[in-house]
N, C-alpha and C positions, 0 to 999 in steps of 0.2 A: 881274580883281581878285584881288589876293593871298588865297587862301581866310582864313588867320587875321585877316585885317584884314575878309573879311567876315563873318564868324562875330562882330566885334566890333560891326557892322551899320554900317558904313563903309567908302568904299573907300581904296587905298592912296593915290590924289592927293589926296583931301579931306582925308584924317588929314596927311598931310604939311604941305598949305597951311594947315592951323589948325596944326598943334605950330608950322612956323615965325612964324605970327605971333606964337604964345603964349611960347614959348619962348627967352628971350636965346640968339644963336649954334647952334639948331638951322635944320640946311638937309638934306636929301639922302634921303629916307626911302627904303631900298630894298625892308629886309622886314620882314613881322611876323610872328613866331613863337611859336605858345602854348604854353607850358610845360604838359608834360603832369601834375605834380604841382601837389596844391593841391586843397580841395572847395569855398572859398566864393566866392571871388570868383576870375573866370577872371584869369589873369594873363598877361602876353605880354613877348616879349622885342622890341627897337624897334634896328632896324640902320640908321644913317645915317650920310650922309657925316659929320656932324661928332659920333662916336661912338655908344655903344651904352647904350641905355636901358629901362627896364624899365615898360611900363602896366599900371593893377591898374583893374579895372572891376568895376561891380555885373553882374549875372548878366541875361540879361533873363526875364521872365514875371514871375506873384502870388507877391513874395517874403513871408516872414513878417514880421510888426512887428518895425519896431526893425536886422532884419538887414542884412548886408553895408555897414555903415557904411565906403565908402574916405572918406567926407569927415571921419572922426572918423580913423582913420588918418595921411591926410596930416595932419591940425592937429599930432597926438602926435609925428609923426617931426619935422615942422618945429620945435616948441618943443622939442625934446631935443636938435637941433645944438647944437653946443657942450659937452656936458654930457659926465658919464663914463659917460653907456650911448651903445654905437656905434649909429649909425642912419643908413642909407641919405642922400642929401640928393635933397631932394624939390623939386621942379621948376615943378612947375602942377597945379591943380583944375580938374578941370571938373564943373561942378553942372549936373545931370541937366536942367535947362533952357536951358542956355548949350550944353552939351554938343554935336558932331556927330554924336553915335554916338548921341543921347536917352538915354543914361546915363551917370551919374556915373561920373567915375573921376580917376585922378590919373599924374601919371610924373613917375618919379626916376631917380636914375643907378643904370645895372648896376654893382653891386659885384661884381667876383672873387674866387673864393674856393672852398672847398668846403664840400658842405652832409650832413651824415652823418642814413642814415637809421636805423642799428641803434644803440640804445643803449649796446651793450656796446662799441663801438668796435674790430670784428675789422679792421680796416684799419690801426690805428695800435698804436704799441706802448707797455710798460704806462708808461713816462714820459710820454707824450702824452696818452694816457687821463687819468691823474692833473691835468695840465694844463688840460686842457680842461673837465674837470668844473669845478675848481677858478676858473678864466676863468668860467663860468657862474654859481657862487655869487656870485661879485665881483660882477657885472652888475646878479644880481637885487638882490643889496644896493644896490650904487648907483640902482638905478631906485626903489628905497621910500626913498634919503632925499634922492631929488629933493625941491626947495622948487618946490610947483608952483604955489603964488602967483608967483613968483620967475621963471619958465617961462613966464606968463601960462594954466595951467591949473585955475588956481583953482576955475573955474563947471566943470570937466568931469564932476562927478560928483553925482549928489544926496545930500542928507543923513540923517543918522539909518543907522539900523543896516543895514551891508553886507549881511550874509549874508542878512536880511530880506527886503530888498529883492529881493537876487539869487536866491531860492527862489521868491516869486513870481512872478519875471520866467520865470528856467525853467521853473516848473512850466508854466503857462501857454502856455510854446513849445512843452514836450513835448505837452498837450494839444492842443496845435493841429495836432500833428505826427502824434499815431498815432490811427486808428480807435476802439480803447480801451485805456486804460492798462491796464499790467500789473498783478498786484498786488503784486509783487516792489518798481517802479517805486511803485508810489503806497503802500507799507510805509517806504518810504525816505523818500521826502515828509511823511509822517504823522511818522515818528522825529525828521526835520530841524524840524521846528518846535517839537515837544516838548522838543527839547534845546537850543535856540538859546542861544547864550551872551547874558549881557548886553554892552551896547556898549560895548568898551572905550576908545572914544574912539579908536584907530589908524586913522589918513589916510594915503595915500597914492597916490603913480603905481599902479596895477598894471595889466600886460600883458594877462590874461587865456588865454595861452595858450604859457605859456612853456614852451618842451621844444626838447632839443637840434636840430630838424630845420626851425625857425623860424628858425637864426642860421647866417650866413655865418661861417666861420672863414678864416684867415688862409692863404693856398697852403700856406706852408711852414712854419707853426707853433699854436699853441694860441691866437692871439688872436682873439677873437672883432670880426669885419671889418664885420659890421652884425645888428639884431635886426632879423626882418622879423614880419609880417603883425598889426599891432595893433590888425585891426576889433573886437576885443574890450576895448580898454583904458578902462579909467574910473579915478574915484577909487574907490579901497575901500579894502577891510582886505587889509595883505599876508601875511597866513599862506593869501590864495586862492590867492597863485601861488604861494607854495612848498609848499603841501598839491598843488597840481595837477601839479606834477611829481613830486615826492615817489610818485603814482601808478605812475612809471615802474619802481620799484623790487620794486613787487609783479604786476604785470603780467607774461607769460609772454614769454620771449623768441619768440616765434615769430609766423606769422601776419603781418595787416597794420597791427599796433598792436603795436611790440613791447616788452617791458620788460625789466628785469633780473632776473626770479625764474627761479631757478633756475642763475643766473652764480656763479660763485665769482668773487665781486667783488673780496678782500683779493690776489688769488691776478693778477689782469687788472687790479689798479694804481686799481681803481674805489672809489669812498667807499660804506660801509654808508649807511640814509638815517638813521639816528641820527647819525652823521658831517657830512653834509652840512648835518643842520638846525644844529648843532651851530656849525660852520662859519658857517652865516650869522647865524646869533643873536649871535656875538663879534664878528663884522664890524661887527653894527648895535647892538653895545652892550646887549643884552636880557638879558633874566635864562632863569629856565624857562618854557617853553613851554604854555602852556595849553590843554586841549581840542582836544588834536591828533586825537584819534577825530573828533571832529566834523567838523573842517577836512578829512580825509580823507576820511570820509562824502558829505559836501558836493562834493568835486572829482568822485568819481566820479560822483554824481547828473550833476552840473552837464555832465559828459561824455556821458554816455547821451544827456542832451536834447539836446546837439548834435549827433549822433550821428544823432536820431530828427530831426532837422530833416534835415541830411542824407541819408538816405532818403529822405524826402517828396518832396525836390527832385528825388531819382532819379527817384521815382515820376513827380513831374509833366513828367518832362521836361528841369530845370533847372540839373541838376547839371553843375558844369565837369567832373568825372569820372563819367560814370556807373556803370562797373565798382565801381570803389575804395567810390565811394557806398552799393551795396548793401550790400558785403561790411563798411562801416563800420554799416552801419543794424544787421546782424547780430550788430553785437558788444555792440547795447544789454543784452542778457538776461545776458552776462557779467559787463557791468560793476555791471549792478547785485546780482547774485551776490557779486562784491565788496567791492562797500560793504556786504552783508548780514553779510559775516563781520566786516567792523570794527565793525558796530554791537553783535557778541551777544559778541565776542571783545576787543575792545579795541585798540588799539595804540601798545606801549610804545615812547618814545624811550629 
């Protein structure tokens, strides 16, 4: 048995004889290969004769509520074909009861391309840098004025006030994640609710986890070739995904989350983040930006808790990475450090 194929709890001839039923014009399965990056859902790469494919599967063991949704994934990528955000093309589901493996998962075509992990972009030069960012704002802009009635993803999100909603969704996984909360951690939760904006009515797609090392770019250029991993996408409010990369600018370049504080960005071809928000506010027609402290408060929290799920998983066992896992669990105490500073300091566009 191919080891990756059984660590997916299948063998190589069973996954073969199900993808070719399921799958129009797959025949020839040789290998399976797990990408060694990635924390939530293990991912694997799929070699056969009639080409190369990529399976994304839920984890197995007692996941938390709500997590690893590939079945909210596939729906999002399949209804965004066509549209002007790039996205993989997606293939087949299998629901965790249909499944051969007894868990869900999904496969789409291997997109080529290259996937950058440092966000200063030392591999490319400062016209490409420039590029690439700029390729990323477009993106996120087109993914918030998806009509996602239109898409048929109208029901994917529930109503009433995002951030609301989405505080107590995290708090709640953070609580289920660590032994007892910090008080760094629960100062940040107590601040998010105190200051919760009123709802200003703003719908939209959002990804949940947009940052340059989620999207395939183009071999030999700045186009962005597909947006991956969108077990986090719902309806919401889209100042979450642009406050959640936005984080990358105050983050330290270093370590295993790395950001741009501390780049002389004007100098490396990179946009300030007053620039970049700047940038997508014209794109999407907006005026000034409101309660950006908060929306940045909000990212980092909402990062930590995933952060401390990650961990847990390490802990129990379940992590597709378990090194990466720890070393992300550890960075919960920083990031919430961070959002400490935005809450007593402010932060100006």
């Amino acid at each position: 048995m191919n080891e990756a194929a059984q660590n997916l709890g299948i063998s190589l001839v069973d996954l073969d004889a199900y993808l070719t039923r399921v799958i129009p014009g797959f025949e020839g399965l040789t290998t399976v290969t797990k990408f060694g990056t990635g924390q939530s859902n293990p991912t694997y790469q799929l070699t056969a004769n009639s080409g190369t494919y990529v399976l994304r599967s839920k984890p197995p063991g007692r996941l938390l509520p709500s997590a690893h949704a590939v079945d909210r994934e596939f729906r999002v990528m399949q209804a965004l074909a066509g549209t002007a955000v790039p996205v993989p093309e997606v293939l087949h589901l299998a629901e965790a009861d249909t499944s051969p493996s007894r868990r869900a998962f999904f496969v789409m075509r291997y997109v080529p391309g290259r996937i950058f992990w440092d966000p200063a972009l030392p591999e490319c030069d400062k016209t490409e840098r420039t590029a690439i960012y700029d390729a990323m704002n477009a993106a996120l802009a087109a993914l918030h004025d998806v009509d996602v009635t239109a898409v048929g993803l109208g029901d994917y999100g529930k109503p009433g006030n995002y951030f609301a909603r989405q505080l107590e969704r995290w708090s709640k996984q953070y609580r289920a994640s660590v032994a007892t909360p910090s008080d760094a951690v629960s100062d940040i939760m107590a601040w998010l609710a105190a200051n919760m904006p009123a709802d200003d009515g703003q719908i939209a797609l959002v990804h949940g986890d947009w940052r340059l090392d989620n999207m395939i770019f183009a071999p030999d250029g700045p186009q962005i070739a597909g947006v991956l991993d969108w077990e986090l996408s719902t309806l919401g409010h889209p100042m979450a995904d642009l406050a959640y990369q936005c984080m990358q600018w105050r983050l330290p370049n270093q370590g295993d989350m790395r950001g741009l504080s501390g780049i002389n960005r004007a100098a490396c071809g990179l946009p300030s983040e007053a620039q970049y928000v700047a940038d997508y506010a014209a794109r999407r027609g907006l005026g000034q930006i409101d309660n950006w402290p908060f929306y940045l408060v909000f990212a980092f929290f909402r990062l930590a808790a995933i952060l401390a799920g990650v961990a847990a998983r390490a802990a129990a066992g379940n992590a597709s990475n378990p090194e990466m896992a720890r070393k992300y669990g550890a960075a919960v105490p920083a990031l919430a450090a961070m959002a400490t500073i935005v809450m007593h300091e402010g932060a100006e566009l």
